[in-house]
PyMOL Python script that loads the backbone (N, CA, C, O; Angstrom):
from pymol import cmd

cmd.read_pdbstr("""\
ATOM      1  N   UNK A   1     126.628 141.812 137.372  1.00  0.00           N
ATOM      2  CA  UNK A   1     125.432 141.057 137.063  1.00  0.00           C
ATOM      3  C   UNK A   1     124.469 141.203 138.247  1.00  0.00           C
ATOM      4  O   UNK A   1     124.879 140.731 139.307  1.00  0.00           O
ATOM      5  N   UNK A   2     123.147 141.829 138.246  1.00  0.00           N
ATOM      6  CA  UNK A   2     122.522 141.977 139.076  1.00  0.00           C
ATOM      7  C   UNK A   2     121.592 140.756 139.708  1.00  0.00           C
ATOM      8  O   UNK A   2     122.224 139.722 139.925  1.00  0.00           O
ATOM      9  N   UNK A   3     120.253 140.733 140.015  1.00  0.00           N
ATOM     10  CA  UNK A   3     119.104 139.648 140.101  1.00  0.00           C
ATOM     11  C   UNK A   3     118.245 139.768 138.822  1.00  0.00           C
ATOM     12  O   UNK A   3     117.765 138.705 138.426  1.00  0.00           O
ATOM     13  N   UNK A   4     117.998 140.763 138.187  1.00  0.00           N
ATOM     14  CA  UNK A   4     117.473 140.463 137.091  1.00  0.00           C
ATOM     15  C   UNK A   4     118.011 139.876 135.682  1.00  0.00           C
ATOM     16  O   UNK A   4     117.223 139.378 134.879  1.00  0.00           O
ATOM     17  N   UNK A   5     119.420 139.966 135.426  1.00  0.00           N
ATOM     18  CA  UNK A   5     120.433 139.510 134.993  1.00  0.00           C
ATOM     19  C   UNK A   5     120.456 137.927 135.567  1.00  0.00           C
ATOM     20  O   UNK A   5     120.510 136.958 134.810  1.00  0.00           O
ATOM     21  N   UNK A   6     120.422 137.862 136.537  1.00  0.00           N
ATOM     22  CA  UNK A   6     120.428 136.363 137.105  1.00  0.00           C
ATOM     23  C   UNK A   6     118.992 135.430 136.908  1.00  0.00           C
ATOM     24  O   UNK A   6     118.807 134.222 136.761  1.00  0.00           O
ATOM     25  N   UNK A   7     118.178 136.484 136.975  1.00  0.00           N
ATOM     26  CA  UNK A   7     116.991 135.480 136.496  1.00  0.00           C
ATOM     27  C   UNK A   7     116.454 135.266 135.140  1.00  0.00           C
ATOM     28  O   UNK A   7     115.496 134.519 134.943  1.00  0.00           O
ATOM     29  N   UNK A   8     117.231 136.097 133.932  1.00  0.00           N
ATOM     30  CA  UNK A   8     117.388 135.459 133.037  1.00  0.00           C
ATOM     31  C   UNK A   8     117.943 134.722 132.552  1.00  0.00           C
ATOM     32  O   UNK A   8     117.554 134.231 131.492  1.00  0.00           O
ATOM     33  N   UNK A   9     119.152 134.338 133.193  1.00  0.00           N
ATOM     34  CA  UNK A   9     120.099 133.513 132.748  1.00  0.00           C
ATOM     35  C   UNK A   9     119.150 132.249 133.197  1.00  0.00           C
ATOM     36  O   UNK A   9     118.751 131.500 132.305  1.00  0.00           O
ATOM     37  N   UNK A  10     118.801 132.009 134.486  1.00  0.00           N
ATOM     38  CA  UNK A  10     118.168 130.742 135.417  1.00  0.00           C
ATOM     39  C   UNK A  10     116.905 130.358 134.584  1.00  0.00           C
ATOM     40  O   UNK A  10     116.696 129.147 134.522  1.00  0.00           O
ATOM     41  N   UNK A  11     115.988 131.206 133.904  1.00  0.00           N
ATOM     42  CA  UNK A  11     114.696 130.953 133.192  1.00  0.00           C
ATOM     43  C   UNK A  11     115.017 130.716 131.769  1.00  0.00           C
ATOM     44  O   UNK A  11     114.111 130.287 131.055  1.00  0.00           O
ATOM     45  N   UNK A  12     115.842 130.873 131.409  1.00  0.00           N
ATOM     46  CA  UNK A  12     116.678 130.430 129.691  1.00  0.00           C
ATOM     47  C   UNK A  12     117.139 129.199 129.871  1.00  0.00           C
ATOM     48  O   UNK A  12     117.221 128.450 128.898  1.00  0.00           O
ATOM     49  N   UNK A  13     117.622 128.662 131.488  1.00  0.00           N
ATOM     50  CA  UNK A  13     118.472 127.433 131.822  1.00  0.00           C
ATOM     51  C   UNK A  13     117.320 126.617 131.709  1.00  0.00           C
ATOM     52  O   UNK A  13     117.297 125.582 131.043  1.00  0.00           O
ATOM     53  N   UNK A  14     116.272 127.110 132.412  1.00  0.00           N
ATOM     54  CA  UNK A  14     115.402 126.434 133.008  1.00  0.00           C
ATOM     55  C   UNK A  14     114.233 126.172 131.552  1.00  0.00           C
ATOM     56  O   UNK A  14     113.938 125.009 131.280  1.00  0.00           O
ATOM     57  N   UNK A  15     113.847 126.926 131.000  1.00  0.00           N
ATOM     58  CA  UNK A  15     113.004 126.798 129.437  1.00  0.00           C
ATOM     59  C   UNK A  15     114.049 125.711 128.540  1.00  0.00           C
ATOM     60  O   UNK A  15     113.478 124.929 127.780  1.00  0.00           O
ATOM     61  N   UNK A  16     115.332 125.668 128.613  1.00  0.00           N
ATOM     62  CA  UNK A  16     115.927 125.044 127.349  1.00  0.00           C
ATOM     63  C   UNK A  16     115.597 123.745 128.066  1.00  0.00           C
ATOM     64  O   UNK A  16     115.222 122.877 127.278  1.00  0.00           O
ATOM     65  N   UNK A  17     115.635 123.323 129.488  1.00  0.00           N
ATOM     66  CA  UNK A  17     115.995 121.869 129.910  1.00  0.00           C
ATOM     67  C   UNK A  17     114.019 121.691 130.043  1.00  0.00           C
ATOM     68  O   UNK A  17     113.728 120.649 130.633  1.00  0.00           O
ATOM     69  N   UNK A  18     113.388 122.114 129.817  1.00  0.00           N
ATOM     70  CA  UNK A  18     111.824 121.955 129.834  1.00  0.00           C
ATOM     71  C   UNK A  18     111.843 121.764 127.969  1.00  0.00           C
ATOM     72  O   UNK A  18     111.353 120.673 127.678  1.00  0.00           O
ATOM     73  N   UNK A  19     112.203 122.414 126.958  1.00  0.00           N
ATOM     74  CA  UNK A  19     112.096 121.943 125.996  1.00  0.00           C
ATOM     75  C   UNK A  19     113.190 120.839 125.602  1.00  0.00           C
ATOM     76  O   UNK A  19     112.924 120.164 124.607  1.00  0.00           O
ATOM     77  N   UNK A  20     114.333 120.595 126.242  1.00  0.00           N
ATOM     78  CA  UNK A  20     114.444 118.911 126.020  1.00  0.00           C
ATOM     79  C   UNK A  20     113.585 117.817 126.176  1.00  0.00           C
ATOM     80  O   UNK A  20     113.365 116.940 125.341  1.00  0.00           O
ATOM     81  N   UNK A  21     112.998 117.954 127.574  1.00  0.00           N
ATOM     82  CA  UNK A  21     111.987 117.120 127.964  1.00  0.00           C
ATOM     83  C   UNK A  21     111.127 116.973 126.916  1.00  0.00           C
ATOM     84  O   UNK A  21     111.273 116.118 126.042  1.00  0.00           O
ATOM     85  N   UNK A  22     110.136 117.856 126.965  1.00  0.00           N
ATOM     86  CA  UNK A  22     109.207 118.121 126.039  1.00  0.00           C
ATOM     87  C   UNK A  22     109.497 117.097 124.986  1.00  0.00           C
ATOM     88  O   UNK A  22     108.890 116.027 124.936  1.00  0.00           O
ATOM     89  N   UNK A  23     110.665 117.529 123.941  1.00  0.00           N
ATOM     90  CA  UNK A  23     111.114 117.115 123.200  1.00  0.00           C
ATOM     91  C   UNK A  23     111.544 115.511 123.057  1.00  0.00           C
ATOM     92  O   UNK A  23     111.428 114.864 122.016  1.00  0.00           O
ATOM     93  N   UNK A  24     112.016 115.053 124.202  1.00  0.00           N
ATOM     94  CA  UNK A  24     111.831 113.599 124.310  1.00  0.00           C
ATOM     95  C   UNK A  24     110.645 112.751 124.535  1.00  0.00           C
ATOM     96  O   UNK A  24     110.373 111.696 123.961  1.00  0.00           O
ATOM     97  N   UNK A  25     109.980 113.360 125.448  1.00  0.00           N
ATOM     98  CA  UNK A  25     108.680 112.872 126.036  1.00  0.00           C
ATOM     99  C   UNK A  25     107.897 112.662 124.234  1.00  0.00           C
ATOM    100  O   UNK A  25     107.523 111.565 123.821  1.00  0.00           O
ATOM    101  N   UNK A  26     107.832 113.526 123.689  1.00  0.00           N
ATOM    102  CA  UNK A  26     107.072 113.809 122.179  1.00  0.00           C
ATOM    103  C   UNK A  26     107.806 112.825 121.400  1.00  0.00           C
ATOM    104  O   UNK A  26     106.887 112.405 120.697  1.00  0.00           O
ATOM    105  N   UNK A  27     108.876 112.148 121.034  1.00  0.00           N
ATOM    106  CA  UNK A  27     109.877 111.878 120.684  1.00  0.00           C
ATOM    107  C   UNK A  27     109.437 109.996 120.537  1.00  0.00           C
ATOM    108  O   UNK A  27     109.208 109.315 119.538  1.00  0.00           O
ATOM    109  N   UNK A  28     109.472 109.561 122.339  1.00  0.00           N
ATOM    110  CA  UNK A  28     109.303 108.297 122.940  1.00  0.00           C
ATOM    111  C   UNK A  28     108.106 108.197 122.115  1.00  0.00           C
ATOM    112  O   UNK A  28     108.059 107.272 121.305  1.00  0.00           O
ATOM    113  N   UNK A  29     106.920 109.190 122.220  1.00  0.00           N
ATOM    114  CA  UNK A  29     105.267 109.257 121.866  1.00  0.00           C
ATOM    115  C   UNK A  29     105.398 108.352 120.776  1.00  0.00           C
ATOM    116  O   UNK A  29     105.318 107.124 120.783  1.00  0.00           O
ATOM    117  N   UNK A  30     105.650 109.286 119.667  1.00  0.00           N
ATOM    118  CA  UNK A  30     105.919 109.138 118.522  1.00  0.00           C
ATOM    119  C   UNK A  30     106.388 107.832 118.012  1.00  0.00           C
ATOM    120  O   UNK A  30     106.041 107.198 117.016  1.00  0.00           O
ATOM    121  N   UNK A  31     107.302 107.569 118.975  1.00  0.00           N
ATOM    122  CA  UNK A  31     108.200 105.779 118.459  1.00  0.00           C
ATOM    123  C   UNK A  31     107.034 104.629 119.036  1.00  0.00           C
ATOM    124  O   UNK A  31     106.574 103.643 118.459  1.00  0.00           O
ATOM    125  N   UNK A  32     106.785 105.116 120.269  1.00  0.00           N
ATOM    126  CA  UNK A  32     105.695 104.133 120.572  1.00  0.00           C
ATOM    127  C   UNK A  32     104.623 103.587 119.277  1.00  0.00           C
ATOM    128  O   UNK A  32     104.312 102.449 118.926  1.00  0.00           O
ATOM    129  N   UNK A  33     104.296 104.710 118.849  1.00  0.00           N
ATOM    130  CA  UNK A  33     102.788 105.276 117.971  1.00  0.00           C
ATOM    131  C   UNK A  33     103.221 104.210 116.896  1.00  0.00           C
ATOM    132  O   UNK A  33     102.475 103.257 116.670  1.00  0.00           O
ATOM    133  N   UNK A  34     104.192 104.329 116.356  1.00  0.00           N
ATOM    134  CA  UNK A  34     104.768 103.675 115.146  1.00  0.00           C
ATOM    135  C   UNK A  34     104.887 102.212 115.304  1.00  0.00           C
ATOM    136  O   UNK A  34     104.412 101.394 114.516  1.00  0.00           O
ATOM    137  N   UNK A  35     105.624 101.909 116.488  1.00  0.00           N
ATOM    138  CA  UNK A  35     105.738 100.619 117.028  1.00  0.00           C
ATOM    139  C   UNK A  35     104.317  99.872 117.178  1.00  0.00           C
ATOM    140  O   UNK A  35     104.137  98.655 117.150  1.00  0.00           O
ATOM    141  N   UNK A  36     103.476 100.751 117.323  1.00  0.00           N
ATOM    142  CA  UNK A  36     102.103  99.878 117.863  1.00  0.00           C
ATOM    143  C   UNK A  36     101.556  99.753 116.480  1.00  0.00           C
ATOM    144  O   UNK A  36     100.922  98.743 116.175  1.00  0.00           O
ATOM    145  N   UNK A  37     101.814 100.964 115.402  1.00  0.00           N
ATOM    146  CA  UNK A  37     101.344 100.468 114.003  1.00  0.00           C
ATOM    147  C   UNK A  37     102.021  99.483 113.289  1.00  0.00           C
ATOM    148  O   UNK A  37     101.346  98.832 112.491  1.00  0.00           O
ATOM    149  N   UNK A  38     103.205  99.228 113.399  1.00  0.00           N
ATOM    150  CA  UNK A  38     103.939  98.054 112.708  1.00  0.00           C
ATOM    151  C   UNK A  38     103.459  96.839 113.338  1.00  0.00           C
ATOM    152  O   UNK A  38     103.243  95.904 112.566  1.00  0.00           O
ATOM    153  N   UNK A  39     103.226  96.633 114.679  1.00  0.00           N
ATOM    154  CA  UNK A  39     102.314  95.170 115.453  1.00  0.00           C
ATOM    155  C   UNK A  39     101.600  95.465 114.313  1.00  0.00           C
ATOM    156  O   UNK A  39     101.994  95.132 113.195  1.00  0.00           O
ATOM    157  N   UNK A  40     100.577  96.067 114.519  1.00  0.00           N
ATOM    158  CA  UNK A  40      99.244  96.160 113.642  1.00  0.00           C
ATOM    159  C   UNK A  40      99.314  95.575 112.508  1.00  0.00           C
ATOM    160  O   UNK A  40      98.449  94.758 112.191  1.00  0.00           O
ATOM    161  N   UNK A  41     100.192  95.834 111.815  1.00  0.00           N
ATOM    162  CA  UNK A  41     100.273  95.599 110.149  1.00  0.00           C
ATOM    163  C   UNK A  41     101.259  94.469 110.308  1.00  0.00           C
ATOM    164  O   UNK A  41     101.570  94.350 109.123  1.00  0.00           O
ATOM    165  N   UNK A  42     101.930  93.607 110.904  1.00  0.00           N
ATOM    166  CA  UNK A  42     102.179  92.617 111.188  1.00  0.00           C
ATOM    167  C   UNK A  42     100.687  91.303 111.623  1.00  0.00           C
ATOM    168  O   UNK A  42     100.497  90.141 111.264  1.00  0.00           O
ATOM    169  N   UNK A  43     100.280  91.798 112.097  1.00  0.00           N
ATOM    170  CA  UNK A  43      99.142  91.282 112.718  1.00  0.00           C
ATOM    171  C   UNK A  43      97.774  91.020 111.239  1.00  0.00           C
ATOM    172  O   UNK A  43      97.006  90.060 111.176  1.00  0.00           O
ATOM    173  N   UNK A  44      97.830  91.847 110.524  1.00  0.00           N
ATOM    174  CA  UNK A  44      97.186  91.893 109.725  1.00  0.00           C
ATOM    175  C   UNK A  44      97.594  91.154 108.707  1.00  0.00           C
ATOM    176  O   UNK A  44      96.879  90.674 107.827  1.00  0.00           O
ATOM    177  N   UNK A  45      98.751  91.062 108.824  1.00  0.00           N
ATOM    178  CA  UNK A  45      99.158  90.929 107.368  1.00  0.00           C
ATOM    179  C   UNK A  45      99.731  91.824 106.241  1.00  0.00           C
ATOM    180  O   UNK A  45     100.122  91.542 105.109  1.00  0.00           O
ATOM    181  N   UNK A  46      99.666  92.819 106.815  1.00  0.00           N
ATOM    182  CA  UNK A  46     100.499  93.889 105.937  1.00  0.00           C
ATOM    183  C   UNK A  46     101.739  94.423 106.798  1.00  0.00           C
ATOM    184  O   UNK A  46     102.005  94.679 107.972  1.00  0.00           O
ATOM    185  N   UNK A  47     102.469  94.446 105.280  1.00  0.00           N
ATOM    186  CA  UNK A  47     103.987  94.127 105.686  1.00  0.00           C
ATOM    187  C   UNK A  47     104.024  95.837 104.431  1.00  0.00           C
ATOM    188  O   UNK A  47     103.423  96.150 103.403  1.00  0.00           O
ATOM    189  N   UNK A  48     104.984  96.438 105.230  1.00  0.00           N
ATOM    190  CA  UNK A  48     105.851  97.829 104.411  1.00  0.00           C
ATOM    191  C   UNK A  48     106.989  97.344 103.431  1.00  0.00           C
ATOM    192  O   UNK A  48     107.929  96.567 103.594  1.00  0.00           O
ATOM    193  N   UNK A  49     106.622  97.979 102.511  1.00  0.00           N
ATOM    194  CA  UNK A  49     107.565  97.617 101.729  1.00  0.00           C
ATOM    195  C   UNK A  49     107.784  96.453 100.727  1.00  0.00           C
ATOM    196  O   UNK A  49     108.824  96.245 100.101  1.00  0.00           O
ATOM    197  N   UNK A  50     106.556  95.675 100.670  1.00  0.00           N
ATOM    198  CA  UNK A  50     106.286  94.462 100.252  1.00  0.00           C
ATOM    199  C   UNK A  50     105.434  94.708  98.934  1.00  0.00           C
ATOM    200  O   UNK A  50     104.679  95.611  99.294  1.00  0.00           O
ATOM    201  N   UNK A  51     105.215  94.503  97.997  1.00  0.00           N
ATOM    202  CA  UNK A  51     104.217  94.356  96.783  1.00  0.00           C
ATOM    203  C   UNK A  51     103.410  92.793  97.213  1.00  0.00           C
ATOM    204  O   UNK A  51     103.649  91.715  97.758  1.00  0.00           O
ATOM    205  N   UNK A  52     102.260  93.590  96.509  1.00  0.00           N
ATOM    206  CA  UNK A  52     100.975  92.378  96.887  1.00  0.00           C
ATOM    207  C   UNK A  52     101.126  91.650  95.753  1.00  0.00           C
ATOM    208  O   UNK A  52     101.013  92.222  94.669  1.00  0.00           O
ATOM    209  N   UNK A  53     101.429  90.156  95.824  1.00  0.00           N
ATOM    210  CA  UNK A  53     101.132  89.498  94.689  1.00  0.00           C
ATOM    211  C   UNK A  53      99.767  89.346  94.031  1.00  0.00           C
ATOM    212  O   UNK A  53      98.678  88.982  94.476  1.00  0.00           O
ATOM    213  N   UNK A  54     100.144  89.713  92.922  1.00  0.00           N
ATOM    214  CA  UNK A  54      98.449  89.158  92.234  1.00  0.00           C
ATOM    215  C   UNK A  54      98.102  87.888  92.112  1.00  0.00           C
ATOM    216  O   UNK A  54      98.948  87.017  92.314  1.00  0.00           O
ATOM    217  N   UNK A  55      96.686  87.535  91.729  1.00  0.00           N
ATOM    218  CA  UNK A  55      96.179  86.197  91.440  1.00  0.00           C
ATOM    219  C   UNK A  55      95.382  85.916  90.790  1.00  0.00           C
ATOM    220  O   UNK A  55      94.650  84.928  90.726  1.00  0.00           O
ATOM    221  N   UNK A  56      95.541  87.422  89.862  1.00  0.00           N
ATOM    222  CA  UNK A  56      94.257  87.040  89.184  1.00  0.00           C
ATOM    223  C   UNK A  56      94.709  86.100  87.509  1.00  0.00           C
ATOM    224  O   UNK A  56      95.670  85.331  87.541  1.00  0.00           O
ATOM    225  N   UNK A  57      93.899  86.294  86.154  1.00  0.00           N
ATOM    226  CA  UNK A  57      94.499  85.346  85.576  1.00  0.00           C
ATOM    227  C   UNK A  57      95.268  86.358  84.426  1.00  0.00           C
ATOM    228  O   UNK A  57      95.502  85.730  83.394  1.00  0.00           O
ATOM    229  N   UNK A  58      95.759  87.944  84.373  1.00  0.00           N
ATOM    230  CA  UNK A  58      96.657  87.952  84.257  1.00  0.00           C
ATOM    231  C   UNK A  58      98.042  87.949  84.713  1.00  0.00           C
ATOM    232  O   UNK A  58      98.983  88.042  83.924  1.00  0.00           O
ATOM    233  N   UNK A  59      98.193  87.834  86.075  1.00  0.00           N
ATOM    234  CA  UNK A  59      99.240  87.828  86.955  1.00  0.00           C
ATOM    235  C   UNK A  59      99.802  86.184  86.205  1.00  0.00           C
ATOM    236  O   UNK A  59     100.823  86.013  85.538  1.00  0.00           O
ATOM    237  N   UNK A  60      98.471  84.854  86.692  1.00  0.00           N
ATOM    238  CA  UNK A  60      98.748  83.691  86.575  1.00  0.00           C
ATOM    239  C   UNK A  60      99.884  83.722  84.903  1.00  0.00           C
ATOM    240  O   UNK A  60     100.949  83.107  84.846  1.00  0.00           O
ATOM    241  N   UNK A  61      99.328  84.551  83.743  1.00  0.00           N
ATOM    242  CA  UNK A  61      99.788  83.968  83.144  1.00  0.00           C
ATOM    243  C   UNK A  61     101.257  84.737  82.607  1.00  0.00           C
ATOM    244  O   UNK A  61     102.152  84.197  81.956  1.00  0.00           O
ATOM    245  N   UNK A  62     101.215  85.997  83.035  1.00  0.00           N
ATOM    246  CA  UNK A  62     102.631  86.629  83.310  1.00  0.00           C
ATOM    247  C   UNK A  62     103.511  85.928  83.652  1.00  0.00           C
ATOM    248  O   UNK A  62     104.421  85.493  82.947  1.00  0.00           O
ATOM    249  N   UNK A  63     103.248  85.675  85.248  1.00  0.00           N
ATOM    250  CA  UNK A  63     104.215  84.287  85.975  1.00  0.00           C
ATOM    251  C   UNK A  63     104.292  82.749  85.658  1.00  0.00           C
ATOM    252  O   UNK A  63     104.981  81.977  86.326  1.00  0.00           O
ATOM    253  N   UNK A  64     103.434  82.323  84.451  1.00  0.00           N
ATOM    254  CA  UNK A  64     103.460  81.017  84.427  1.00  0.00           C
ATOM    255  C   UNK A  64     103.182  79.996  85.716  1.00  0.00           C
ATOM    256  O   UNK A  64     104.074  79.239  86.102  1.00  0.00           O
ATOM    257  N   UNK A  65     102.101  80.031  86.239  1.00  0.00           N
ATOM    258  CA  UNK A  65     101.884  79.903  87.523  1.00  0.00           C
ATOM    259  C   UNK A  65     100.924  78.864  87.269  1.00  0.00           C
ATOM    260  O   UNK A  65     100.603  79.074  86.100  1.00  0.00           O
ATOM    261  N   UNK A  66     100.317  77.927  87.649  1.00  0.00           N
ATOM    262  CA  UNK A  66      98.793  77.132  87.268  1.00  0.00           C
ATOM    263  C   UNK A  66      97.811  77.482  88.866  1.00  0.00           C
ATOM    264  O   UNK A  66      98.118  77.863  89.996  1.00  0.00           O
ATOM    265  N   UNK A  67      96.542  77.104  88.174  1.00  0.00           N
ATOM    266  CA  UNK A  67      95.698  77.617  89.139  1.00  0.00           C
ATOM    267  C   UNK A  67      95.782  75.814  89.962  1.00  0.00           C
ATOM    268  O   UNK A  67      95.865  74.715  89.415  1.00  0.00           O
ATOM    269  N   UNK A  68      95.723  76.151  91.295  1.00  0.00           N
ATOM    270  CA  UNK A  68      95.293  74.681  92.302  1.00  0.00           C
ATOM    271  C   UNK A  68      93.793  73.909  92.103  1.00  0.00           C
ATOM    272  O   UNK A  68      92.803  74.460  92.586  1.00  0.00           O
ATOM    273  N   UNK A  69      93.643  72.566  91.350  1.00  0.00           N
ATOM    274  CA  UNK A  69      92.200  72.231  91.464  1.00  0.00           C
ATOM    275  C   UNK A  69      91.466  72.278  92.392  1.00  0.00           C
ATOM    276  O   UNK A  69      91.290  71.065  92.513  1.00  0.00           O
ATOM    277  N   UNK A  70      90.763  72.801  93.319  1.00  0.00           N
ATOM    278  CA  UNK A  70      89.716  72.097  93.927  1.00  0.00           C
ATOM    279  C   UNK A  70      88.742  71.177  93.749  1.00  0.00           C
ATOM    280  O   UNK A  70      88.400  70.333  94.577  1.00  0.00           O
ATOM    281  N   UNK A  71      88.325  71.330  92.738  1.00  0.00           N
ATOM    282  CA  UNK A  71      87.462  69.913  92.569  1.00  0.00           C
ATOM    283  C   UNK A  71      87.971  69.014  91.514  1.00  0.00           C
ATOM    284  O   UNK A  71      88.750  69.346  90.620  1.00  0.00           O
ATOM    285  N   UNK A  72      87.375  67.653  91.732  1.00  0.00           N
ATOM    286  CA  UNK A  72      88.435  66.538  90.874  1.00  0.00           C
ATOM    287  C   UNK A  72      87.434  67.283  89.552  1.00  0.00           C
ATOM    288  O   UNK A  72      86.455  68.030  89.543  1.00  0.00           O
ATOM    289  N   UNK A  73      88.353  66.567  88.413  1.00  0.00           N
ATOM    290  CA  UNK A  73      88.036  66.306  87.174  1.00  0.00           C
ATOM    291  C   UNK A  73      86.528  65.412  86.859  1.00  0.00           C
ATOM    292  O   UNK A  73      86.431  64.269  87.306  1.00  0.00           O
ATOM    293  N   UNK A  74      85.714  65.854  86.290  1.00  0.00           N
ATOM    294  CA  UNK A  74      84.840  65.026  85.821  1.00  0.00           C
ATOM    295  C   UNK A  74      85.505  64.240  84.246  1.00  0.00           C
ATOM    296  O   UNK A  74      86.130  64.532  83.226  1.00  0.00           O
ATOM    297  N   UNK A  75      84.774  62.945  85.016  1.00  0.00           N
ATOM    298  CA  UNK A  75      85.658  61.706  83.435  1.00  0.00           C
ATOM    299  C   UNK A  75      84.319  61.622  82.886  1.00  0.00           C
ATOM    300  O   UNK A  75      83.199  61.305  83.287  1.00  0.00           O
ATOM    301  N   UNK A  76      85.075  62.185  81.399  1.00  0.00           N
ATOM    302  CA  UNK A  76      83.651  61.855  80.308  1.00  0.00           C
ATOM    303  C   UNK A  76      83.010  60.906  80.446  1.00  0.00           C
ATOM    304  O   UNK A  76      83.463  59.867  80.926  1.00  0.00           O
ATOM    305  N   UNK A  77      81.466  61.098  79.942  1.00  0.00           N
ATOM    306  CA  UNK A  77      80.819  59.708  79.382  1.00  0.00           C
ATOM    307  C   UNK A  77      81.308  58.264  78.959  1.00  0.00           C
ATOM    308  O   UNK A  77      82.097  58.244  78.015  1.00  0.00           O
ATOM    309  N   UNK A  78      81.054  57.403  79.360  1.00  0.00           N
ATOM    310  CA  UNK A  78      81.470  56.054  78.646  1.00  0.00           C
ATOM    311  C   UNK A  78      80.836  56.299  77.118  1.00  0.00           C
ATOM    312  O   UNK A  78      79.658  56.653  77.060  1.00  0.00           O
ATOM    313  N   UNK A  79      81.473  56.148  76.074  1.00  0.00           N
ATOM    314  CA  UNK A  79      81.051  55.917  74.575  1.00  0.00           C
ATOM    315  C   UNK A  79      80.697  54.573  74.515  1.00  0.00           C
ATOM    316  O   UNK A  79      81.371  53.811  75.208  1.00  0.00           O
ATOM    317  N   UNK A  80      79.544  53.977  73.661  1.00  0.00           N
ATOM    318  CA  UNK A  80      78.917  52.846  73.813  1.00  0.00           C
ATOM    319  C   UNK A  80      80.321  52.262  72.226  1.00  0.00           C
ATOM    320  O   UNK A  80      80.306  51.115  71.780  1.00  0.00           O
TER     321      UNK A  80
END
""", "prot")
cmd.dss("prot")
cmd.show_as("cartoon", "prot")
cmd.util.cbc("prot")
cmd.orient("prot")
């Protein structure tokens, strides 16, 4: 095995342990990236994996649901 023989072996050693790195460094990136989008959509209010309930009034009457009053009832007229 000569020096040129030896410095391929050392630059193959040396490229595979530079693309681990690489490869983790890109890796961590990536999980971060995701992590900071799930805050996000926590934060917002959106949740993965969740279906949005409806509210409108066919949802209401699919689910048997009643709508909440906000304002009271108006009481009829007095009849004389």
């Amino acid at each position: 095995m000569n020096i040129f023989d030896s410095a391929i072996v050392v630059s193959a050693v040396a490229g595979g342990v530079m693309g681990g790195l690489v490869a983790v460094i890109l890796t961590l990136g990536l999980l971060r990236r995701e992590r900071r989008r799930q805050d996000k959509a926590t934060v917002t209010g959106e949740h993965r994996g969740e279906w949005r309930t409806g509210s409108g009034p066919l949802s209401r009457r699919y689910t048997h649901t009643e709508v909440a009053e906000t304002a009271p009832k108006a009481e009829p007229p007095p009849q004389a």
